[in-house]
C-alpha positions as CSV (number, residue, x, y, z in Angstrom):
1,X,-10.5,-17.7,0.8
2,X,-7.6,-16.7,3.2
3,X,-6.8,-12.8,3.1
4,X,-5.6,-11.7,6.4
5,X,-3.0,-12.9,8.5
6,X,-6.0,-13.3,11.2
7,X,-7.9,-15.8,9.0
8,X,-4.3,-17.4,8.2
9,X,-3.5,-18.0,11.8
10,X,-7.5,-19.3,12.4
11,X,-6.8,-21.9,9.5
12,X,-3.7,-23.0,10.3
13,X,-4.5,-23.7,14.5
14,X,-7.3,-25.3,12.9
15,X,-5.2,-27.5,10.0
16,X,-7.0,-26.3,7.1
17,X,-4.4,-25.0,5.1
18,X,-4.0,-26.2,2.0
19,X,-1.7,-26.9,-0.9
20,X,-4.5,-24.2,-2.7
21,X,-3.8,-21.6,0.3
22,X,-0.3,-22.2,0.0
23,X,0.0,-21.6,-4.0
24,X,-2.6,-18.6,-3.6
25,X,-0.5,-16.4,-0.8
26,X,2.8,-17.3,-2.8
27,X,1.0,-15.2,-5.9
28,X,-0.2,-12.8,-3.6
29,X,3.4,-12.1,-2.7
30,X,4.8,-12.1,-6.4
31,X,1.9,-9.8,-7.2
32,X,3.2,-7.5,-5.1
33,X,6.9,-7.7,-5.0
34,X,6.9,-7.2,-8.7
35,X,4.3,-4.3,-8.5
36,X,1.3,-5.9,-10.7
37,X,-1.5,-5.3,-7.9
38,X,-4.9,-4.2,-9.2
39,X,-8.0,-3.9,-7.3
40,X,-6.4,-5.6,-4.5
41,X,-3.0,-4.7,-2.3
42,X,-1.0,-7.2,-0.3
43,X,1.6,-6.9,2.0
44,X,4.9,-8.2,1.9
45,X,3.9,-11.7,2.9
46,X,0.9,-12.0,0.7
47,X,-2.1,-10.5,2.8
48,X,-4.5,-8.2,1.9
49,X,-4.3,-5.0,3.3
50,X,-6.6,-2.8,0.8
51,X,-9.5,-3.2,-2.0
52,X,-9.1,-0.8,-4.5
53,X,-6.5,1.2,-3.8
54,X,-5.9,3.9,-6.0
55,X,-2.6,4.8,-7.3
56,X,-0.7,7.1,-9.4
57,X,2.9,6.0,-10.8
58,X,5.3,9.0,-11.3
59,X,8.3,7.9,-12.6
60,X,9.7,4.7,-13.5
61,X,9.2,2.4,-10.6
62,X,8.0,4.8,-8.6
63,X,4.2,4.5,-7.0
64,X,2.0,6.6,-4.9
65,X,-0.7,4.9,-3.5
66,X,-4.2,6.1,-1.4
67,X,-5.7,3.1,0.6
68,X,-8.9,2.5,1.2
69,X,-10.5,2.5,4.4
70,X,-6.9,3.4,5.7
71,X,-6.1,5.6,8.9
72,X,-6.0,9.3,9.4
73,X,-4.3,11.3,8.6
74,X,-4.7,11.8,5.4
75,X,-1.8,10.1,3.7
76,X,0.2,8.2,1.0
77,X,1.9,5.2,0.3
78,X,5.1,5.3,-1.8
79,X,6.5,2.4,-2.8
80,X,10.1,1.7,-5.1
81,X,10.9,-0.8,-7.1
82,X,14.3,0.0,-7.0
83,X,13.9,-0.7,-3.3
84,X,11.5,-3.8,-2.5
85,X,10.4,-3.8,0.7
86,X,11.0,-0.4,1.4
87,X,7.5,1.6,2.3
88,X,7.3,5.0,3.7
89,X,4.0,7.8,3.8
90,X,3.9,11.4,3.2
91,X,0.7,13.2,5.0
92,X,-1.2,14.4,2.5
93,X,-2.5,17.9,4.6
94,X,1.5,18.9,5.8
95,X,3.3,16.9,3.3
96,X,5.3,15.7,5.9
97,X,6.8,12.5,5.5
98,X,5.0,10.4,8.1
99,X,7.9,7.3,8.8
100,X,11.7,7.5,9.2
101,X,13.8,7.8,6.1
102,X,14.2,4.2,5.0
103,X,17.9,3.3,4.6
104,X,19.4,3.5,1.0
105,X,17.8,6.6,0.2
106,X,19.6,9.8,-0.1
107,X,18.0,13.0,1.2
108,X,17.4,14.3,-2.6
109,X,15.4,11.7,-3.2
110,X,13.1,11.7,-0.3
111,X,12.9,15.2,-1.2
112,X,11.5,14.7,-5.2
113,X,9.5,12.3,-3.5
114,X,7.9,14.6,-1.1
115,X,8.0,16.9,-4.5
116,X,5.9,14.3,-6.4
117,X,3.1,13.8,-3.4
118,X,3.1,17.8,-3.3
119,X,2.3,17.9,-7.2
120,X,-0.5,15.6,-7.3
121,X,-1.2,16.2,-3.8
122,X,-5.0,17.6,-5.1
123,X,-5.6,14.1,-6.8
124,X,-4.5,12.2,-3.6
125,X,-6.7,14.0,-1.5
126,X,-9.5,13.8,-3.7
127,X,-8.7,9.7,-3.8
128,X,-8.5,10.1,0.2
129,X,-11.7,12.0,0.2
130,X,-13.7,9.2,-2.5
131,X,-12.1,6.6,-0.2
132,X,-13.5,7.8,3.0
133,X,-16.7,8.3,2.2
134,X,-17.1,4.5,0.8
135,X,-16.3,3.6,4.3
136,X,-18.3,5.8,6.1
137,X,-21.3,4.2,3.7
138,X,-19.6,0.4,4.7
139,X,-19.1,1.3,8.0
């Protein structure tokens, strides 16, 4: 099975993609454009980029997500339907928002999205804290 660009780029210098491959990224895309990812997140262009990941929707079309065996600092993933593609993180210890304001989004609602981390910041950090440990036990 293909699941990172890495083993993408190794398969296709070698010529063993596949219709198969081909079929299975395109899913992995629609999976996660349309926001229907369970235990396993994908980027925009189909690859995986967390197992697991824990999330918490807030409002319609709005989701906060924790990766596993992500990066420190501590911090989350919000994600809009309203505004595919569009990705930004808040740190979870400052509740600082970590990227630049994506375009399209007015300052009140970056603002009752920093809100939202804030309120279930103590659930985030505990799926931080759960997710951290896992990898320290992988690692």
């Amino acid at each position: 099975m293909i699941q990172t660009r890495e083993d993408w780029d190794r398969a296709l210098a070698q010529g063993h993609i596949t219709p198969e491959h081909l079929i299975s990224r395109l899913e992995n895309i629609a999976t996660h454009h349309f926001g229907r990812e369970g235990a396993i997140g994908f980027d925009d262009e189909g690859f995986v980029v967390s197992l697991v990941a824990g999330s918490i929707l807030v409002e319609c079309g709005v989701k906060i997500r924790v990766n596993p065996l992500d990066h420190d600092p501590p911090h989350a993933h919000v994600e809009l339907r309203s505004h595919p593609g569009v990705k930004f993180r808040f740190n979870l210890v400052t509740g600082a928002l970590m990227d630049p304001v994506p375009k399209g989004l007015s300052a009140k609602k970056v603002r009752d999205l920093q809100a939202a981390v804030h309120e279930n910041g103590a659930r985030l950090a505990g799926m931080w804290a759960e997710y951290q440990s896992v990898s320290a036990e992988l690692g």
